[in-house]
VEXTOR-294877 format. One record per residue (C-alpha): x, y, z; residue in one letter. Coordinates in steps of 0.02 Angstrom, whole numbers, padded with zeros to 5 digits, always signed. Example, Ala and Ser with C-alpha at 12.3 -4.5 7.8 and 13.67 -1.06 7.14 Angstrom:
2
+00615-00225+00390A/+00684-00053+00357S/
// end
This chain:
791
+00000+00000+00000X/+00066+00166-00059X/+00108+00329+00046X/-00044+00413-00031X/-00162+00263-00020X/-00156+00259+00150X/-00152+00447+00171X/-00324+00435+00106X/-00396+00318+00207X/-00335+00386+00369X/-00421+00571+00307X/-00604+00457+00265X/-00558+00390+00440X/-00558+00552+00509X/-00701+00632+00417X/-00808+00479+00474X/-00769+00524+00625X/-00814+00746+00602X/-00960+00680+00521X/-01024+00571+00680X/-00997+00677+00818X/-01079+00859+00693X/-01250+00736+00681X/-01272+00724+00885X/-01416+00821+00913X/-01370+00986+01011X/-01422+01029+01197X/-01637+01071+01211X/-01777+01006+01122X/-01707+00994+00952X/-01809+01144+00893X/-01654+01249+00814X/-01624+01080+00708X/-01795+01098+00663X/-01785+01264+00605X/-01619+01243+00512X/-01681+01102+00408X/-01845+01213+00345X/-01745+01352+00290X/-01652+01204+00152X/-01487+01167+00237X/-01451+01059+00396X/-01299+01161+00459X/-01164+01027+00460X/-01123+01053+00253X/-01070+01235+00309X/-00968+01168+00458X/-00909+01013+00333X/-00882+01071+00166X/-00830+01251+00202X/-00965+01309+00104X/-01113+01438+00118X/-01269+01356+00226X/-01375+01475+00153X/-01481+01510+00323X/-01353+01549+00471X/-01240+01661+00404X/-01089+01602+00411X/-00954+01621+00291X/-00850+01468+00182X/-00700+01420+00220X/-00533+01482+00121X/-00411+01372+00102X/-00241+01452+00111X/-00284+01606+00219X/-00161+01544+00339X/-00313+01535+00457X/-00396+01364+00530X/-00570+01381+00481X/-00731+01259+00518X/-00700+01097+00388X/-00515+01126+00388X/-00382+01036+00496X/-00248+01158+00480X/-00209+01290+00360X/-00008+01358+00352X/-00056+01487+00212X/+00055+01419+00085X/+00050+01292-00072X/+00205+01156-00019X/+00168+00980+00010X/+00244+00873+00117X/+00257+01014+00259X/+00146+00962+00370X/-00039+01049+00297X/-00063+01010+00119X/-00132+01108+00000X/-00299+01047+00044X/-00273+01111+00211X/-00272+00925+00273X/-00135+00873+00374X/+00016+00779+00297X/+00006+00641+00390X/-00069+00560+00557X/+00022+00401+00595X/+00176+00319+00554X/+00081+00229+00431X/+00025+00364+00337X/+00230+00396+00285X/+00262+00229+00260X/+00354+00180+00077X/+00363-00004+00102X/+00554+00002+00082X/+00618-00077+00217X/+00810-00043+00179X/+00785+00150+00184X/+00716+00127+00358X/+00554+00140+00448X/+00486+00332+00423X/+00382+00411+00558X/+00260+00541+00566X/+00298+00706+00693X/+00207+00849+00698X/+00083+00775+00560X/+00251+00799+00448X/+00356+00643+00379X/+00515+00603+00447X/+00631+00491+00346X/+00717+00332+00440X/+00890+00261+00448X/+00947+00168+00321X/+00981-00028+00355X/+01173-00066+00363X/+01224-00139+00199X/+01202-00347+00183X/+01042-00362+00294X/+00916-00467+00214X/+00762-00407+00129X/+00628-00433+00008X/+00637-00357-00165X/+00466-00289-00233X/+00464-00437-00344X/+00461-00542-00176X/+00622-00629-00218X/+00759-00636-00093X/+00871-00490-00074X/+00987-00392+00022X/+01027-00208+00077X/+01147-00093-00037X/+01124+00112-00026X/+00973+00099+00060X/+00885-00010-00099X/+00838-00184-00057X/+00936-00271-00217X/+00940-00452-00280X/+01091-00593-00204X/+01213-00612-00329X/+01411-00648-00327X/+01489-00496-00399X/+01377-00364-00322X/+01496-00317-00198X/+01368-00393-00034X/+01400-00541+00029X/+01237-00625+00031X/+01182-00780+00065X/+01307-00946+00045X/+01463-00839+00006X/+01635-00814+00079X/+01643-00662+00031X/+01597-00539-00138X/+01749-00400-00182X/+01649-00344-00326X/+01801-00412-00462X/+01861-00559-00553X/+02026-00549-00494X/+02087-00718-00432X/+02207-00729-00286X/+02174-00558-00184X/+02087-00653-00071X/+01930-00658-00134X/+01882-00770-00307X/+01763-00733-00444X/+01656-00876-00357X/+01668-00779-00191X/+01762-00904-00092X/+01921-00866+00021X/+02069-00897-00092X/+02141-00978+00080X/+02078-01010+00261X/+02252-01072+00330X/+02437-01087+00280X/+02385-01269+00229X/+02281-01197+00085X/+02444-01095+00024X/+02590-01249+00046X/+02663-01283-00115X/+02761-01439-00044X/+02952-01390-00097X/+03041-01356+00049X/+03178-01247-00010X/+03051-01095-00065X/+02993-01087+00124X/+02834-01099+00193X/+02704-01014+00120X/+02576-00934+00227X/+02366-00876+00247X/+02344-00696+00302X/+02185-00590+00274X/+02160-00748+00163X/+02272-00710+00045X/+02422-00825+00023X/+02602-00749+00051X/+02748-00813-00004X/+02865-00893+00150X/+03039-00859+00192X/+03176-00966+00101X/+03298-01056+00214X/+03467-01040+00204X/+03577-01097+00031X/+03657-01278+00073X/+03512-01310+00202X/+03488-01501+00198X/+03334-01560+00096X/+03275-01721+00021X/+03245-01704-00189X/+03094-01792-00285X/+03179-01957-00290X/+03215-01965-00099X/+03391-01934-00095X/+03490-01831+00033X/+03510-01635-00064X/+03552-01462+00007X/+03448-01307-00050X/+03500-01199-00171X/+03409-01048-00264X/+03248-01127-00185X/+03271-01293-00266X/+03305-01458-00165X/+03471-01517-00256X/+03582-01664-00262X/+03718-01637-00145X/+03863-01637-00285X/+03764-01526-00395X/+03849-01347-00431X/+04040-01416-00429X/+04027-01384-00622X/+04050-01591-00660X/+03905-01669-00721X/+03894-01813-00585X/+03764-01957-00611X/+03622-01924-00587X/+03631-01754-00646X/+03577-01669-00813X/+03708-01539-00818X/+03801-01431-00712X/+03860-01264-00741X/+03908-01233-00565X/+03791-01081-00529X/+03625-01077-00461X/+03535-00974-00588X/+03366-01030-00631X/+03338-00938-00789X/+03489-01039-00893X/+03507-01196-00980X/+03557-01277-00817X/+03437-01268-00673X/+03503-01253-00482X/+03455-01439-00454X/+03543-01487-00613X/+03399-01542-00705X/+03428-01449-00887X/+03274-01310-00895X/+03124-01378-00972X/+02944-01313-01018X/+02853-01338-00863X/+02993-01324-00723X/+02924-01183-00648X/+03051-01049-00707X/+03068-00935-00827X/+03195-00984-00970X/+03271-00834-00997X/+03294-00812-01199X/+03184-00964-01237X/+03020-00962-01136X/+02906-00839-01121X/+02841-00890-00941X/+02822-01055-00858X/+02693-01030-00724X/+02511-01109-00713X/+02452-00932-00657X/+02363-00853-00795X/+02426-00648-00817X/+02319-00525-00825X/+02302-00400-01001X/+02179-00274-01063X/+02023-00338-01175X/+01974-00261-01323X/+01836-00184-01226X/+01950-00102-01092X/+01913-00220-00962X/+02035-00328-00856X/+02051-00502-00940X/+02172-00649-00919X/+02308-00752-01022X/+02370-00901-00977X/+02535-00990-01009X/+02512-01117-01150X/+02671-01222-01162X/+02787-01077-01100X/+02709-00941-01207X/+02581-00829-01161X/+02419-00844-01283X/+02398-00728-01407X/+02218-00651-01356X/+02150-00582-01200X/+02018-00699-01120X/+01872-00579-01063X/+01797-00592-00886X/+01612-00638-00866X/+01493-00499-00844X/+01466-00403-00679X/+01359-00277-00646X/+01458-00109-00671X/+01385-00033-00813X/+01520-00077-00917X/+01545-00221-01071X/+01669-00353-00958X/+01648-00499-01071X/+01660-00375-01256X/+01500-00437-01325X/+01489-00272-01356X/+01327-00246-01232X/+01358-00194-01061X/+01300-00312-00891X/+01197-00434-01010X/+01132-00557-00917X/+01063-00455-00800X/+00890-00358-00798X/+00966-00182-00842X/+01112-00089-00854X/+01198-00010-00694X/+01152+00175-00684X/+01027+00161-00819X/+00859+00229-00807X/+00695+00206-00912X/+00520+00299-00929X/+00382+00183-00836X/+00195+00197-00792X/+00152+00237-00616X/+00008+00150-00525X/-00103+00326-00557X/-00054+00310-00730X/+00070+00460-00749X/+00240+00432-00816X/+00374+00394-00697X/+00554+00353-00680X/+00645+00200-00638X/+00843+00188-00609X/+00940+00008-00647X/+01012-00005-00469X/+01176-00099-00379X/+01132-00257-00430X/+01065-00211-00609X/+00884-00240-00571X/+00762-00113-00600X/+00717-00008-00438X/+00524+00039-00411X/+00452+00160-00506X/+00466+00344-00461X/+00304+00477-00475X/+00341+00625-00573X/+00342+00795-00499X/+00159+00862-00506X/+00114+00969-00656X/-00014+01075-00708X/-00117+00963-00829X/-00283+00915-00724X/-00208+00738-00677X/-00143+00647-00532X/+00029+00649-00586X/+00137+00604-00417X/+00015+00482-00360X/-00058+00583-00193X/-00225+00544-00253X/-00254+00723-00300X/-00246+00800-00467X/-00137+00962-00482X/-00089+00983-00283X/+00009+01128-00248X/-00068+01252-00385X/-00215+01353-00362X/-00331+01246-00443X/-00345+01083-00564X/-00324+01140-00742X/-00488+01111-00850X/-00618+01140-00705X/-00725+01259-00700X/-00843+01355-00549X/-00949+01497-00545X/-00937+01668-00505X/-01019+01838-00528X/-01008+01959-00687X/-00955+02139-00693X/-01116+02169-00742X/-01198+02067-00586X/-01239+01916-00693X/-01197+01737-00654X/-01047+01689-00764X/-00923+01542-00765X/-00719+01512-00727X/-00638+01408-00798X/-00462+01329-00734X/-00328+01391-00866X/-00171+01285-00918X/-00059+01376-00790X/-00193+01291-00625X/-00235+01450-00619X/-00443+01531-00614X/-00460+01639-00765X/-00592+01800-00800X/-00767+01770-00747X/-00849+01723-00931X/-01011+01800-00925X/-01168+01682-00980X/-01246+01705-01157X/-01366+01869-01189X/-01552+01821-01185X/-01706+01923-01206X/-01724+01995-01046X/-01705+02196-01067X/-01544+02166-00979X/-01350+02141-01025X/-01309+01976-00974X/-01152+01947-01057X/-01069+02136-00999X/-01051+02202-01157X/-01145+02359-01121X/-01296+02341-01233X/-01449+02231-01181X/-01532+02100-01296X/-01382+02105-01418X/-01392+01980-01537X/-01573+02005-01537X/-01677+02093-01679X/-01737+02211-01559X/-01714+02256-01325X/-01885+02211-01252X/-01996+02326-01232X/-01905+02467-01324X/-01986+02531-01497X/-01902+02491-01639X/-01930+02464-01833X/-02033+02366-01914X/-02090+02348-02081X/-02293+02398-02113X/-02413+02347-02203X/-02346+02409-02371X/-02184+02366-02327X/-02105+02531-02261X/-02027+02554-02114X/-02137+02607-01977X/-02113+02614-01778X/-02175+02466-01651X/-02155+02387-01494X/-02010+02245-01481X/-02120+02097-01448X/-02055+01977-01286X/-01954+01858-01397X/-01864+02022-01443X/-01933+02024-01619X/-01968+02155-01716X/-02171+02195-01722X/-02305+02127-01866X/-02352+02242-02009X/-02521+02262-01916X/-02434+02313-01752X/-02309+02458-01833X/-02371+02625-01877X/-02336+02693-02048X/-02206+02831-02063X/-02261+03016-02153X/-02236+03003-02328X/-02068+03051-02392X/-01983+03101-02592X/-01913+02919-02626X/-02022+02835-02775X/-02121+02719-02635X/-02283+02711-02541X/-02231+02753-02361X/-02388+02801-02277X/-02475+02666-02353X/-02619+02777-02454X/-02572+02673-02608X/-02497+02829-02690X/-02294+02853-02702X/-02226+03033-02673X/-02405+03093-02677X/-02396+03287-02601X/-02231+03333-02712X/-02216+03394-02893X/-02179+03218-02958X/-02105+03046-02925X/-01939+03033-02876X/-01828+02942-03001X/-01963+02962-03155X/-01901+03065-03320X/-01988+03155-03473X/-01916+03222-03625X/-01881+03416-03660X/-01767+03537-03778X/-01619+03577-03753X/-01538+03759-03764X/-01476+03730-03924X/-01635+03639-04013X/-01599+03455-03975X/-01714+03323-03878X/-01655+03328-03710X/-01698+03251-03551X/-01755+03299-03384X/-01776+03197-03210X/-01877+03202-03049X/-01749+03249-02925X/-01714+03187-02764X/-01843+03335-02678X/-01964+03265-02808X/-01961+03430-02914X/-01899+03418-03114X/-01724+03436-03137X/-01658+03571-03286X/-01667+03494-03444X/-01517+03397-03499X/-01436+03414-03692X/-01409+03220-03766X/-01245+03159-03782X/-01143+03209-03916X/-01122+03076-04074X/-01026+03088-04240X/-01150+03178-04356X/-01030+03349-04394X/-01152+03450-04277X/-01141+03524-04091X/-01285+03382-03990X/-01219+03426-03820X/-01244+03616-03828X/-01060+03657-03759X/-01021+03743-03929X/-00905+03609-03987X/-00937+03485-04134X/-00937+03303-04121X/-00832+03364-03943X/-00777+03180-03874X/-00733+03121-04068X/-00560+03130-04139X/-00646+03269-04270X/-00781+03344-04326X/-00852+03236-04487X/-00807+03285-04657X/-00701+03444-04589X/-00533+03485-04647X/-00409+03451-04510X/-00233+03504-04484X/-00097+03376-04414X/+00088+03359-04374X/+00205+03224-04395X/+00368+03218-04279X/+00494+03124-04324X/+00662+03123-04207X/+00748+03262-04296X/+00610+03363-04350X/+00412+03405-04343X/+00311+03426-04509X/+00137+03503-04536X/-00013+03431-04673X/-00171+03413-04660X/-00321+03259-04666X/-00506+03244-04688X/-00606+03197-04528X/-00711+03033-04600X/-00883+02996-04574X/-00855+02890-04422X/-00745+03048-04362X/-00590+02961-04365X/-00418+03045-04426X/-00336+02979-04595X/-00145+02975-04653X/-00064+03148-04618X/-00038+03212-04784X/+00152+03326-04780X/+00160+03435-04941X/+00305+03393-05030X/+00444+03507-05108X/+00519+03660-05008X/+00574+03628-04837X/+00491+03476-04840X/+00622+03409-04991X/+00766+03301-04923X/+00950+03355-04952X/+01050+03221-04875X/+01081+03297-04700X/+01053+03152-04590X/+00868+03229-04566X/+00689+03151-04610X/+00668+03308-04706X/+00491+03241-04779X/+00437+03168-04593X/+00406+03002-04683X/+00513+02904-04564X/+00658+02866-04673X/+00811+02994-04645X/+00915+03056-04822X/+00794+02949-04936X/+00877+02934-05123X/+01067+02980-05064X/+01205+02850-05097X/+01243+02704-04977X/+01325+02591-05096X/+01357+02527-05254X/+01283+02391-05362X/+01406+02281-05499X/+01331+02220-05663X/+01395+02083-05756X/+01571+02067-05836X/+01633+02116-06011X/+01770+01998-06066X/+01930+02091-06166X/+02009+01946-06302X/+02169+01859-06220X/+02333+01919-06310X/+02493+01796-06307X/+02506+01586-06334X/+02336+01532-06347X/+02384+01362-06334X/+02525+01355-06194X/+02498+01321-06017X/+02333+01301-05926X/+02169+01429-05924X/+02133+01513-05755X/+01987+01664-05728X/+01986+01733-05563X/+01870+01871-05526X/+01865+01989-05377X/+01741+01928-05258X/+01579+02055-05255X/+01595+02241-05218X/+01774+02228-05271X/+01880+02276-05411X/+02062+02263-05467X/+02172+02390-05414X/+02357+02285-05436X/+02459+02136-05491X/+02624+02065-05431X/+02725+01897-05473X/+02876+01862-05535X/+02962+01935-05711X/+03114+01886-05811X/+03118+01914-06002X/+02925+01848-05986X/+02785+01878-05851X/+02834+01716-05762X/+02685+01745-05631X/+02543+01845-05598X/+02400+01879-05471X/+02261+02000-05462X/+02241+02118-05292X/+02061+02175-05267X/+02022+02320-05156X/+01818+02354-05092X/+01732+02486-05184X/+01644+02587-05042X/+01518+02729-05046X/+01599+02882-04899X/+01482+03023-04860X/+01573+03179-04810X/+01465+03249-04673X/+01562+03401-04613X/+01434+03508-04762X/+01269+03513-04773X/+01213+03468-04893X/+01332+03292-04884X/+01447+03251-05027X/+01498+03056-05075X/+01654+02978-05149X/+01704+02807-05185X/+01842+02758-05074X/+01951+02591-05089X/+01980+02479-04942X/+02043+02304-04914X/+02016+02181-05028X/+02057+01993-05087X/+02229+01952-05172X/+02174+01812-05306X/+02261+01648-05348X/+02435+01643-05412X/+02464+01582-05590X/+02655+01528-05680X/+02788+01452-05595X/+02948+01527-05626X/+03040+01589-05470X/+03119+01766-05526X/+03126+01943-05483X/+02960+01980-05380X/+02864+02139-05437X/+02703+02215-05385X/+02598+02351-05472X/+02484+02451-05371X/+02351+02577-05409X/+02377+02777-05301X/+02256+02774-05154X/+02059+02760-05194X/+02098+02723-05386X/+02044+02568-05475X/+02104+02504-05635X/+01984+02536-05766X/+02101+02507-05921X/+02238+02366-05964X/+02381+02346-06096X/+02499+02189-06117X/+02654+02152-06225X/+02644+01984-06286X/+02712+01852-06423X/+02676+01676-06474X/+02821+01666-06322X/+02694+01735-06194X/+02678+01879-06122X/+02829+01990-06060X/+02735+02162-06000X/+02589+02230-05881X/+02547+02388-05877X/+02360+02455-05778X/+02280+02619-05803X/+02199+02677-05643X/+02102+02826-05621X/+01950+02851-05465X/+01755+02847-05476X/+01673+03019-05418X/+01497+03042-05365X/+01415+03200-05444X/+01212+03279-05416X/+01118+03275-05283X/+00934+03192-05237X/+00866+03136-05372X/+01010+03169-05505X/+01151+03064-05416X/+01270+02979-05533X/+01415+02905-05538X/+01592+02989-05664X/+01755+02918-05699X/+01887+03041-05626X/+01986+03130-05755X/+02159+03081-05701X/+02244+02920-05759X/+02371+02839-05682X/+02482+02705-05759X/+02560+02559-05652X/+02662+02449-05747X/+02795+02297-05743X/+02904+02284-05895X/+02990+02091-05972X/+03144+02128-06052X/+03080+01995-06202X/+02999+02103-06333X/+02828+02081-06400X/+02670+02190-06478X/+02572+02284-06371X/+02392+02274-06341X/+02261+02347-06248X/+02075+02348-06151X/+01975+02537-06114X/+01792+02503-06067X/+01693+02662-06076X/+01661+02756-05907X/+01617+02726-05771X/+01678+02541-05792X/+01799+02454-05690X/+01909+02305-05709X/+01862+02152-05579X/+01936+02010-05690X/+02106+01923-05732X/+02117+01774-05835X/+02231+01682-05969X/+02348+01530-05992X/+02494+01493-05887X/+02631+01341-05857X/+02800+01378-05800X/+02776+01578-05841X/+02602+01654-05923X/+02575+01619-06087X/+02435+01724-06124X/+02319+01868-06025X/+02161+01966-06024X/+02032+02030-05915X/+01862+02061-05868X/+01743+02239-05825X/+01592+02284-05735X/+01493+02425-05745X/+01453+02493-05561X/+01312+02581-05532X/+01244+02676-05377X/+01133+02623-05230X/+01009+02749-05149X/+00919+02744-04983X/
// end
């Protein structure tokens, strides 16, 4: 039975009790009993419960006033439990009993001054009985399973050291390692006599070298370096009987002090050989950190570290990788578990790795029972979620309500109801409600204006027959109810008529909101070329005014122009028409003189090529190979170069780019053809001689072409350049072979007959062709005639 369990029935106990001796009748005849039960209370709630009787006045009690009042058994004015006056204002406790935790190894607790006392601990190993009713014993003031290795000594052990370690006086199976020296003897003689203290064995005390012994076969030996040996043995001769003699009495050499040679199993160490030669296992570090064992395996020590079984530490002992498995938990551990009132507790894995009882929570706010007392949120100022009443503000009975903190919120005041009062404090009665009881208020009448009424007792607005019709009013309707709207003004409000407008059109006027005609309103203005709206202004609201002559203006980015259209029927503008000529004319000035969007329309921007005119070819018309190369387009030949001897041994055409240059520093601008980079054309003959190259002045072209030649090829170049001007202006541009010729030439020193090519102006030469092998054989070109392109 739990602390709080019996708490509770020692407080029904004692209320049993309050109850018997408050229903004794009182001193007389009974009649004040009498009177007390006819006024609806019998007089023991108020003295009981703390709460109002109703009848005699008296006042209920307050817990936590730090006053004892009637119903209360003590009251220390504050919220701690355990203190001696709970909460409640109940006392802590009234017994012994009442403080009891049923753990006997924490000692007996006792109740003084209706507080709980805790009790003194049982000294560690006295018996006990675990919760589980299994047999136990005492550790820290838990009552904890028997078990070897749980540092008690419980029940059928020696003793329990809390370790594996064998030979410190206590073994792994907690028995003594020794109870006497008998338990220690190793029966050799020359080691001394090994002895039991604290039971743990210690070593004895050898006698003295040469002290007389008998040896394993019976025989008559003196002692030396604690071995029983023959008596000859150590005089360096190997007498029978002997294995060897070295005549020392080292143990660790070939030659033990007995001479017997050393051997695996002899009990010493060969030094150099053996690795150890004892039956008593070392101890060595696991994998897992913990304190393991190795034993000597025919003088070697093994290779791996034998883990110890599991104890109850908290650790891995045995490197399974789990710590204390085998037992219920792990040491130190602790787990969530559910408490006998259902909250969510705490349990630690104790000394001997069994789980300890289950611990309450702290209470908390929540409107549960959480530390098991039997009371749901103890120690706040009330249990969260319940609610009790209380009065309004406004005098009405409202409702509190617990909050999430245990504490009482705001009064909540009830619901409004038809009453002529404000029941939920908001300042207005019968909110919610069509209408506050009794009040007038509107309602609708019997022609369905609003009129005046009573507000009915479900706080409803009156029937039509109930609510009296309002005076009649300018608003299109029948408020009074005579069947007639707006009868008593000039006319209805909201009606129209037709009427003429100040400048002769139908016009319209309305019944105003004072029920009197409006002025008379002009119609709205359409497209029909006349003035509808009387503000003086034609087709006003239209782009124009039909069929009228309109003036416009185009703007372009460098200049504005004025022309004129005719407003259409649908008065809608037309195309902008700009007279043309005079300032309106363009002059190539990088200006839309004309306002038609395009800026220096019919001025040069480039030229145009037509197709070529072929000269004959002069020279051997039959040597070599034929090549034609022409100048790719907007190009034309303005050099040649190769190689020369007494022939033309090679030649190539260079092109330059015909381009159109305005010169905008005048106004208006003047153009000339300028020549710029062009293509060099493929290289015919193959003689390597002297290199030459022929080149037209600076924005020339060739536009003529002479050669020397011979059935023997040809053995002379000579090109006739001259430049293209551009002459006129808008309209009369054209394009003029410049005046002055230059000549270029490149001169064989083979003679030959001259012949030539001179296309009429303003042509240009564009193509070289002929025969050629190993020089050229024969030559001639090709002309275009280039023509001008305008924007």
């Amino acid at each position: 039975m739990t602390f709080g369990e019996r708490r509770s029935i020692s407080r029904l106990a004692w209320f049993t009790a309050a109850l018997a001796l408050l229903a004794l009748p009182a001193c007389g005849t009974g009649s004040d009993d009498g009177a007390e039960d006819d006024g609806g209370g019998d007089g023991l709630d108020a003295e009981v419960d703390g709460e109002l009787d109703g009848d005699d006045g008296e006042t209920a009690a307050e817990c936590g006033n730090g006053e004892v009042e009637t119903g209360e058994e003590c009251d220390d004015g504050n919220t701690v439990s355990g203190d001696g006056c709970e909460n409640d204002c109940r006392y802590s406790c009234v017994d012994d009993l009442d403080c009891s935790d049923g753990n006997t190894c924490n000692g007996s607790e006792t109740c003084i001054d209706h507080a709980c006392e805790d009790g003194s601990p049982l000294d560690d190993g006295e018996p006990c009985t675990t919760d589980a009713g299994a047999d136990g014993t005492c550790v820290a003031g838990n009552c904890v399973t028997a078990a070897c290795g749980n540092s008690v000594v419980d029940d059928g052990e020696d003793c329990d050291d809390g370790n594996t370690t064998t030979g410190d006086g206590c073994e792994p199976d907690c028995t003594w390692t020794c109870d006497d020296d008998e338990d220690c003897d190793d029966g050799a003689f020359c080691n001394g006599a090994e002895t039991c203290a604290d039971h743990v064995c210690a070593d004895g005390t050898p006698p003295d070298e040469g002290a007389d012994c008998t040896t394993d076969a019976g025989e008559a030996g003196v002692c030396r370096a604690e071995l029983c040996a023959p008596i000859a043995c150590g005089n360096g001769v190997v007498d029978p009987g002997e294995d060897c003699d070295d005549g020392n009495d080292d143990n660790t050499d070939d030659c033990l002090a007995d001479c017997r040679a050393a051997s695996c199993g002899d009990g010493f160490e060969h030094a150099g050989v053996e690795e150890c030669d004892t039956a008593v296992p070392r101890s060595c570090t696991t994998d897992c950190d913990s304190t393991g064992s190795q034993a000597c395996t025919d003088c070697a020590w093994e290779t791996t570290c034998a883990a110890p079984d599991e104890v109850c530490n908290g650790a891995d002992d045995d490197c399974d990788t789990t710590p204390d498995n085998g037992f219920a938990c792990v040491l130190g551990a602790s787990q969530g578990c559910s408490t006998g009132c259902g909250s969510t507790g705490t349990q630690a894995c104790g000394a001997a790795c069994d789980w300890d009882a289950c611990v309450p929570p702290d209470e908390a706010c929540n409107g549960a029972d959480d530390d098991c007392d039997t009371v749901a949120d103890n120690g706040f100022e009330c249990a969260a979620g319940t609610t009790r009443g209380c009065t309004t503000s406004c005098d009405t009975a409202g409702t509190q309500t617990c909050d999430a903190g245990c504490a009482w919120g705001e009064c909540v005041a009830p619901a409004e109801s038809c009453n002529g009062r404000d029941d939920d404090c908001d300042t207005v009665a019968d909110n919610g409600f069509d209408c506050v009881l009794g009040s007038l208020t509107a309602c609708t009448t019997s022609c369905g204006s609003t009129g005046l009424g009573a507000c009915t007792l479900a706080c409803t607005a009156p029937g039509a027959t109930d609510c009296l019709p309002p005076a009649e009013s300018c608003n299109a309707e029948d408020d009074d109810c005579d069947t007639v709207a707006d009868n008593g003004f000039d006319c209805v409000f909201g009606t129209s008529q037709g009427c003429t407008a100040s400048c002769g059109t139908l016009g319209t006027q309305d019944c105003g909101t004072t029920c009197e005609w409006d002025a008379c309103q002009p119609p709205a203005e359409t497209c029909n070329g006349s003035d509808d709206d009387c503000d003086g202004v034609c087709d006003n609201g239209f782009t124009c005014c039909a069929g009228q002559a309109t003036s416009c203006r185009v703007t372009v980015p460098t200049k504005t122009c004025t022309g004129s259209y005719t407003c259409t029927a649908t008065c809608g503008a037309t195309t902008c028409v700009i007279p043309s000529g005079g300032s309106y004319a363009e002059i190539c000035n990088g200006i839309d003189d004309d306002c038609d969007g395009t800026v220096d329309e019919g001025c040069p921007v480039g030229l145009a090529f037509g197709p070529s005119a072929l000269s004959p070819l002069w020279g051997n018309l039959t040597g070599g190979s034929v090549f034609d190369d022409t100048c790719p387009s907007g190009q034309a030949l303005i050099g040649l170069e190769g190689r020369y001897g007494g022939n033309i041994d090679r030649v190539r055409g260079i092109c330059g780019t015909l381009q159109v240059t305005p010169n905008t520093s005048t106004v208006p601008y003047t153009y000339r053809v300028t020549v710029g980079a062009g293509t060099t054309l493929p290289l015919h003959g193959s003689n390597y001689t002297t290199a030459y190259s022929i080149r037209c002045p600076a924005n020339t072209m060739a536009v003529g072409f002479e050669t020397r030649a011979s059935a023997g090829g040809v053995t002379a170049l000579r090109l006739r350049c001259a430049s293209l001007n551009i002459t006129g202006g808008p309209g009369t541009f054209a394009l003029a072979r410049g005046t002055s010729v230059s000549t270029v030439e490149v001169l064989g020193t083979n003679t030959g007959t001259w012949y030539g090519y001179a296309p009429a102006s303003p042509a240009v030469l564009h193509r070289l062709r002929g025969r050629a092998g190993a020089w050229i054989d024969a030559i001639g070109v090709g002309s275009t005639i280039p023509s001008l392109l305008l924007r």
